[in-house]
Backbone as CSV, one residue per row, in Angstrom:
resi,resn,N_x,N_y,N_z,CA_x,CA_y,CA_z,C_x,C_y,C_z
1,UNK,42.429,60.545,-40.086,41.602,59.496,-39.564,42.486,58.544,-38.767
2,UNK,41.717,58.189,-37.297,43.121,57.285,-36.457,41.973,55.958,-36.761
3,UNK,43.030,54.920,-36.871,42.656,53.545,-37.010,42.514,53.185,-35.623
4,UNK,41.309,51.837,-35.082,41.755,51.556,-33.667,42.913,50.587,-33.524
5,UNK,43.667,50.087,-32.304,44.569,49.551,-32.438,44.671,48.060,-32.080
6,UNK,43.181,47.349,-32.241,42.939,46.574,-31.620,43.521,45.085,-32.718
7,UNK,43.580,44.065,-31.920,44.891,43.282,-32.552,44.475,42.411,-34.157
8,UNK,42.749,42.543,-34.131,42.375,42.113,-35.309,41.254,42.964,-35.649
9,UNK,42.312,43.990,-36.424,42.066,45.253,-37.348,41.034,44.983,-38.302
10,UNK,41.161,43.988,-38.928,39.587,43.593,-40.425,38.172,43.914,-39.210
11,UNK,38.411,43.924,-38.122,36.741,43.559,-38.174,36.478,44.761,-37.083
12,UNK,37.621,45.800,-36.925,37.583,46.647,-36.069,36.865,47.986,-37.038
13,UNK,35.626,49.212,-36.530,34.982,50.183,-36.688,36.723,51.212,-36.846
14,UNK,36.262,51.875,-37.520,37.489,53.410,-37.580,36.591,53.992,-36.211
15,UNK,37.548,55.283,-35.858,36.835,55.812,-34.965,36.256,57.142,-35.374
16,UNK,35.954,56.896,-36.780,34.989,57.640,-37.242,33.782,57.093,-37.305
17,UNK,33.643,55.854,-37.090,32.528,55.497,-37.358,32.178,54.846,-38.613
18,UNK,33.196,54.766,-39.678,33.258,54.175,-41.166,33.352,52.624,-40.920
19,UNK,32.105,52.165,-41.441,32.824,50.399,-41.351,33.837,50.201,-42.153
20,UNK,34.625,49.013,-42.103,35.466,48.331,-43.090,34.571,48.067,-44.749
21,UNK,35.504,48.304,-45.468,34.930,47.856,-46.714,35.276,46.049,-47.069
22,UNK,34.412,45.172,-46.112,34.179,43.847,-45.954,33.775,43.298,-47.517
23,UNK,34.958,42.563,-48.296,34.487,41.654,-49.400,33.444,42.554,-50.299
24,UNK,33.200,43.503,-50.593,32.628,44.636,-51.524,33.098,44.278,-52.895
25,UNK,34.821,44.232,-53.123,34.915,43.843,-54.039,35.082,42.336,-54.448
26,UNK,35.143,41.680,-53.427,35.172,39.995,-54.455,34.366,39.718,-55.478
27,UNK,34.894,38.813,-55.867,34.103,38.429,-56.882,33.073,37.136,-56.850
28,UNK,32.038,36.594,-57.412,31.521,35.495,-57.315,32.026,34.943,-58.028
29,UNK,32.598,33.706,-57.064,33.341,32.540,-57.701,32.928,31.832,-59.367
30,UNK,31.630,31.786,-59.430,31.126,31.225,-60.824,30.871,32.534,-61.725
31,UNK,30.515,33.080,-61.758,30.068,34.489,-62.552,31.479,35.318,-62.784
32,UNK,32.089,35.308,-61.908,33.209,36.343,-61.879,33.245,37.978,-61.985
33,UNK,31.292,37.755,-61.474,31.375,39.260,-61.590,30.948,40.318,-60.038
34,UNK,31.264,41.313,-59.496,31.106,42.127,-58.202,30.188,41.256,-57.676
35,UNK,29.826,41.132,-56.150,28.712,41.205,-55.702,27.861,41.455,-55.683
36,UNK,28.123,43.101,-55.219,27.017,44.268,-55.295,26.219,44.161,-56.227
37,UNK,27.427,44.435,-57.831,26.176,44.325,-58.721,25.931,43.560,-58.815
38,UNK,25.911,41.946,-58.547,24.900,40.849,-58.897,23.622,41.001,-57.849
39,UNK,24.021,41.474,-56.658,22.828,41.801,-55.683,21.712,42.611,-56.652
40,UNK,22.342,43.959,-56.946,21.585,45.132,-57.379,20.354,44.112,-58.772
41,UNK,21.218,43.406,-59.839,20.516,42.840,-60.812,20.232,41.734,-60.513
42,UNK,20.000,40.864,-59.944,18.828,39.817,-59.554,18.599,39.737,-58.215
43,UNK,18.871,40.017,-56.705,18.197,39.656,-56.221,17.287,40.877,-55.323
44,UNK,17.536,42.054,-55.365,16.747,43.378,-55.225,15.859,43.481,-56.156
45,UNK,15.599,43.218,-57.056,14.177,43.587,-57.907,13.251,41.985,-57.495
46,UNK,13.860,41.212,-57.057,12.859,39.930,-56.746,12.926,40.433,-54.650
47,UNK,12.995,40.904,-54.609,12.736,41.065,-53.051,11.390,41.391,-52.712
48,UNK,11.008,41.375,-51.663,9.159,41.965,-51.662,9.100,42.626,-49.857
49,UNK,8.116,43.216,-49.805,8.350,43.734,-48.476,8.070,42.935,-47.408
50,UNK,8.711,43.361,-46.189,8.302,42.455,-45.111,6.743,42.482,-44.285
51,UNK,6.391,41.627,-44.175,4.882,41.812,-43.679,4.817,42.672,-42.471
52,UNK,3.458,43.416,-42.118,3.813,44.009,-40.530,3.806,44.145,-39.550
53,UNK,3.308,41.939,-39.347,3.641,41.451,-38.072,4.398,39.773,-38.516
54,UNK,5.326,39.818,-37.970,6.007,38.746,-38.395,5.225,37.417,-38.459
55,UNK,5.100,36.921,-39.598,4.336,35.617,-40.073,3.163,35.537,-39.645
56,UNK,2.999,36.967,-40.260,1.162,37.171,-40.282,0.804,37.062,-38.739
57,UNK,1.153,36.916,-37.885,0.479,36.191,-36.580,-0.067,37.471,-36.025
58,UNK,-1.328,37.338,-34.891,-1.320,38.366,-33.738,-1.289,38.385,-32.482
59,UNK,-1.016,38.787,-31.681,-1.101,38.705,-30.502,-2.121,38.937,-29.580
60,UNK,-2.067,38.446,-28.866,-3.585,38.892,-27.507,-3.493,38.115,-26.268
61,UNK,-3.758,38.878,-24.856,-3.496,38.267,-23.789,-4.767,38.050,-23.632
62,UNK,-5.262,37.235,-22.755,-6.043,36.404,-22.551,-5.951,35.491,-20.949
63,UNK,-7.174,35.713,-20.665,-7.129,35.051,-19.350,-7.787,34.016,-19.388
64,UNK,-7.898,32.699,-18.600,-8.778,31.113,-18.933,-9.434,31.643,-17.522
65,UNK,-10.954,31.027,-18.178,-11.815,30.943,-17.550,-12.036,29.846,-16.852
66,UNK,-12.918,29.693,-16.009,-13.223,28.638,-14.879,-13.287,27.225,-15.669
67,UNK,-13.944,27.577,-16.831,-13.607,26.210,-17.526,-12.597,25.783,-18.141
68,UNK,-11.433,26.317,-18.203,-10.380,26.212,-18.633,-10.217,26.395,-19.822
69,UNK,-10.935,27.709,-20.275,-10.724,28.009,-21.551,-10.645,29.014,-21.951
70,UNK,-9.820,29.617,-22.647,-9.686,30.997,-23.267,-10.648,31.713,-24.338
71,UNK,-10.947,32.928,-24.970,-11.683,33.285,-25.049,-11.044,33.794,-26.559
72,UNK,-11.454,33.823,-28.184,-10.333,34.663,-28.862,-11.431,34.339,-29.686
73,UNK,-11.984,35.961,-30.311,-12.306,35.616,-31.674,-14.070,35.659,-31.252
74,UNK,-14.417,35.545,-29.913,-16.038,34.389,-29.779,-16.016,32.855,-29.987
75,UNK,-14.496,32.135,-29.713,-14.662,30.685,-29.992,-13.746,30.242,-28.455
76,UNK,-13.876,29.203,-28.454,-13.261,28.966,-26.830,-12.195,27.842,-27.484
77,UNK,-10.876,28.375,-26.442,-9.909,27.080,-26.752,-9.379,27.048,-25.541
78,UNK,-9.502,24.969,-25.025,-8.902,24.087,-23.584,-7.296,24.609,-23.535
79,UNK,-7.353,25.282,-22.111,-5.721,25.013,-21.842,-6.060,24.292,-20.886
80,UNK,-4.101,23.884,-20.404,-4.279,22.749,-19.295,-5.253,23.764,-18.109
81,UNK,-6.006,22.548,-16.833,-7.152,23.274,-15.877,-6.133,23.979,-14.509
82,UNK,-4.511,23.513,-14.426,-3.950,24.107,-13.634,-3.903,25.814,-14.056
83,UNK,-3.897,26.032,-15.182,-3.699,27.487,-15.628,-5.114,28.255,-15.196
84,UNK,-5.982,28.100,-14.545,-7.608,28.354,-13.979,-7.470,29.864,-13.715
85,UNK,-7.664,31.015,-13.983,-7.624,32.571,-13.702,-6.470,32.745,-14.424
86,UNK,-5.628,32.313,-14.465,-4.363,33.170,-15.316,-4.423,33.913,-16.259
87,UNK,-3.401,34.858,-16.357,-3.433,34.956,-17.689,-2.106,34.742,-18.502
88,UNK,-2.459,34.727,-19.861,-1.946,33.788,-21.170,-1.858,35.159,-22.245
89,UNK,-0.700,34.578,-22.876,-0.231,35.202,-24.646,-1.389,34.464,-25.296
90,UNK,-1.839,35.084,-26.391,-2.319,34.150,-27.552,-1.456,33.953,-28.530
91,UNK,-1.507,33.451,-29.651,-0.451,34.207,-30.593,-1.434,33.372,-31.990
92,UNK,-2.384,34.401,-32.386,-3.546,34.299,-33.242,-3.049,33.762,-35.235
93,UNK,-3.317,33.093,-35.994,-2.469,32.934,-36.992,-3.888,32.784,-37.560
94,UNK,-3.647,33.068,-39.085,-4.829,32.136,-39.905,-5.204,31.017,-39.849
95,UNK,-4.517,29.700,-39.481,-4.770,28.267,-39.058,-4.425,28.050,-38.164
96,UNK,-3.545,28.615,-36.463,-3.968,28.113,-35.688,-3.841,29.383,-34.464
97,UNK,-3.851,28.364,-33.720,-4.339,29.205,-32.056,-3.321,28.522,-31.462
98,UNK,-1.998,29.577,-30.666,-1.329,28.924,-29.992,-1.267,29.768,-28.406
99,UNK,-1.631,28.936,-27.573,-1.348,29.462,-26.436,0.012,29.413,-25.343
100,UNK,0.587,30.693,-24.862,1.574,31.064,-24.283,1.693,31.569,-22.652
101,UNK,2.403,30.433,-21.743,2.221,31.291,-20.174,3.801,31.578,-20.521
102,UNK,4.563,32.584,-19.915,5.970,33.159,-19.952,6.519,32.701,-20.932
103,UNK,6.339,32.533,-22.136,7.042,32.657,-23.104,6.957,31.043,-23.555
104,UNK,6.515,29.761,-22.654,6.642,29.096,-23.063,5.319,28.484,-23.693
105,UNK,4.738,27.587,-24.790,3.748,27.510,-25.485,3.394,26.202,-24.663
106,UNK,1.965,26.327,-24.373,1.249,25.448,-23.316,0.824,24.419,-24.595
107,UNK,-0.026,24.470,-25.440,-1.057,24.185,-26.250,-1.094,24.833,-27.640
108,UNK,-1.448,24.185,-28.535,-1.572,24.609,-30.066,-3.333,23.882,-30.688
109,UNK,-4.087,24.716,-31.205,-5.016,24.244,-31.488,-5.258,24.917,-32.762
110,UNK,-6.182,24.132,-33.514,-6.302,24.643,-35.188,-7.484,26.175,-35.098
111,UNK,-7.252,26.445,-35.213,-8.163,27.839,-35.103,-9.676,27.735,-36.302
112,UNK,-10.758,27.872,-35.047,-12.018,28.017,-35.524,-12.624,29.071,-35.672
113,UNK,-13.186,29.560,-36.676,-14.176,30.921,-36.261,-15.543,30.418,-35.998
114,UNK,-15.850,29.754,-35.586,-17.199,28.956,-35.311,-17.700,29.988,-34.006
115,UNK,-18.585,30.756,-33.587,-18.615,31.759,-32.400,-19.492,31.072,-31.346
116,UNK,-18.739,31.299,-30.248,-19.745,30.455,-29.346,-19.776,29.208,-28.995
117,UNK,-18.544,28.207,-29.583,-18.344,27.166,-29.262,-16.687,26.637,-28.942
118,UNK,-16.269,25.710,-28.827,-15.119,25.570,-28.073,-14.732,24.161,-28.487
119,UNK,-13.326,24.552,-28.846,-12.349,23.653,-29.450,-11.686,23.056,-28.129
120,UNK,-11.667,21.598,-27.836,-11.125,21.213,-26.477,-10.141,20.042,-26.740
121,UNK,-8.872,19.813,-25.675,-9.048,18.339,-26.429,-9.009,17.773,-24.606
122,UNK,-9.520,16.448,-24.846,-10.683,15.731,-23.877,-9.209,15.520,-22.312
123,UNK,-7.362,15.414,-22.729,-6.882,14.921,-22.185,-6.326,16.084,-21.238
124,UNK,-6.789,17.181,-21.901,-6.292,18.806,-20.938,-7.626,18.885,-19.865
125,UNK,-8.630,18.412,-19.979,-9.995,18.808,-18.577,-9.353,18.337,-17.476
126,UNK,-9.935,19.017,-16.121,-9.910,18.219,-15.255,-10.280,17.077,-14.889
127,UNK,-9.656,16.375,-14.156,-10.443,14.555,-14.343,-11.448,14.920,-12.749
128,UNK,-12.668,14.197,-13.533,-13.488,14.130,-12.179,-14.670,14.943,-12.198
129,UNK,-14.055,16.259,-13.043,-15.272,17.189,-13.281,-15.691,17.540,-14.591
130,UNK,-17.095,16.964,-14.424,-18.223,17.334,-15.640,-18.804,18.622,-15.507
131,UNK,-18.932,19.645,-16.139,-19.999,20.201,-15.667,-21.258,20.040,-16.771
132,UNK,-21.924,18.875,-16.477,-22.908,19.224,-17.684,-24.053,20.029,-17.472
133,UNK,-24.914,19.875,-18.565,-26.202,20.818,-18.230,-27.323,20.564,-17.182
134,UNK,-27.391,19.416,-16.472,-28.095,18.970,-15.376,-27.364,19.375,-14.542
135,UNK,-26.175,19.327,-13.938,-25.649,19.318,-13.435,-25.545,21.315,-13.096
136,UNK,-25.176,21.809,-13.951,-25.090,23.376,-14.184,-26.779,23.892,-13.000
137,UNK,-27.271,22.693,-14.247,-28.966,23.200,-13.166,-29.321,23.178,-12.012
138,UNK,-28.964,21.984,-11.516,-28.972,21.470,-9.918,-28.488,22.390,-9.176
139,UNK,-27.468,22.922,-9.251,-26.474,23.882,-9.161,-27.035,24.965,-8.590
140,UNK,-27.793,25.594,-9.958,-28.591,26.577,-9.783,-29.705,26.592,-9.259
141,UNK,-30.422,25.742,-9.044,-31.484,25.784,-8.385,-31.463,25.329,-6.637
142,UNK,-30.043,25.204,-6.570,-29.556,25.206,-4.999,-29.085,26.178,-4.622
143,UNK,-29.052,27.537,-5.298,-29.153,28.824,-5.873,-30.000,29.611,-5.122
144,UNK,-31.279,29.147,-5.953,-32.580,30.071,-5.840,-33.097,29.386,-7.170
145,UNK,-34.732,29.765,-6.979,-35.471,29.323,-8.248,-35.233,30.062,-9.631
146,UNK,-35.159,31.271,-9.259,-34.384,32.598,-10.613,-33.299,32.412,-10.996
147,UNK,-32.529,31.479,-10.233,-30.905,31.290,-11.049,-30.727,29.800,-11.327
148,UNK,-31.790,29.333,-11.616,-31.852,27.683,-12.357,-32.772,28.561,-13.658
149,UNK,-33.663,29.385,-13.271,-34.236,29.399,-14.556,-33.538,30.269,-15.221
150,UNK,-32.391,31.327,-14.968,-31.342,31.691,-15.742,-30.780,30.591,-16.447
151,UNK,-29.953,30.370,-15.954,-29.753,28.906,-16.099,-29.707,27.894,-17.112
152,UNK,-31.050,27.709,-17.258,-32.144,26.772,-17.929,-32.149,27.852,-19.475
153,UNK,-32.276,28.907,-19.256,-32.035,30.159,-20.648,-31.393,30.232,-20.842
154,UNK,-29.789,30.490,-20.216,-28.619,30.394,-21.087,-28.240,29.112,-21.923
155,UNK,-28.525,28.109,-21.487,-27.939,26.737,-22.053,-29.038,26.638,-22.864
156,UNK,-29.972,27.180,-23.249,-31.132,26.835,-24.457,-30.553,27.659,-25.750
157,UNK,-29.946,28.855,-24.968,-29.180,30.174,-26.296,-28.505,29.317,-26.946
158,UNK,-27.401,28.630,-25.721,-26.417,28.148,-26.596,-26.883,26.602,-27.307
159,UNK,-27.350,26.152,-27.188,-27.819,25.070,-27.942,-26.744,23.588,-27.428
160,UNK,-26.721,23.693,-26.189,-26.065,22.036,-25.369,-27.214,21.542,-25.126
């Protein structure tokens, strides 16, 4: 077996491929007894498996809609209104909803399963624009008469 010859040998691979036998045998300072076996008898039988997505969370991309809101679950959550068509990470948890453009987190909101309605907060809208339900209507009925009374039916489903 050739050793490598590199100038600090403890932390250098053989070129077999054998690691160093790193502190295996010390001892624990208070116990005075191996490592290993203190590993093997208390802290391997208290170990538990790892979950099989890290901290429970999930993922989902997601695009914001015209209202500036994303879509997860059937519940709507406000990102900022510059993000308008994009698309977004989710990163789904049991208590909250965090939203992600390139890696960096825009927004955090408590996660609802409420379906059909929308968690906002008032300082992410655009300033200037309401769209309320008169307003939605007018809209539509500058439309055509069939797409106010669409219209007029969707916002009765949803109960605004």
């Amino acid at each position: 077996m050739q050793h490598c010859c590199w100038p600090h040998k403890q932390y250098c691979r053989t070129w077999d491929n054998r690691k160093p036998n790193w502190g295996v045998a010390r001892r624990a300072s208070t116990s005075q007894q191996h490592r290993p076996r203190l590993f093997k008898q208390i802290d391997r039988p208290a170990l538990k498996p790892l979950p099989l997505s890290p901290s429970g969370a999930t993922w989902k991309t997601v695009r914001v809609h015209p209202d500036y809101h994303v879509e997860i679950d059937r519940h709507f959550y406000s990102v900022p209104y510059q993000y308008v068509h994009e698309q977004m990470e989710a990163r789904i948890s049991e208590s909250t909803v965090e939203i992600f453009r390139h890696g960096r987190r825009l927004v955090t909101h408590v996660r609802s399963l409420v379906p059909g309605k929308a968690t906002t907060y008032p300082s992410i809208g655009r300033p200037g624009i309401a769209w309320t339900p008169d307003r939605l209507m007018e809209k539509g009925r500058t439309i055509g008469p069939s797409t106010g009374s669409v219209i007029q039916t969707v916002l009765r489903s949803r109960h605004n």
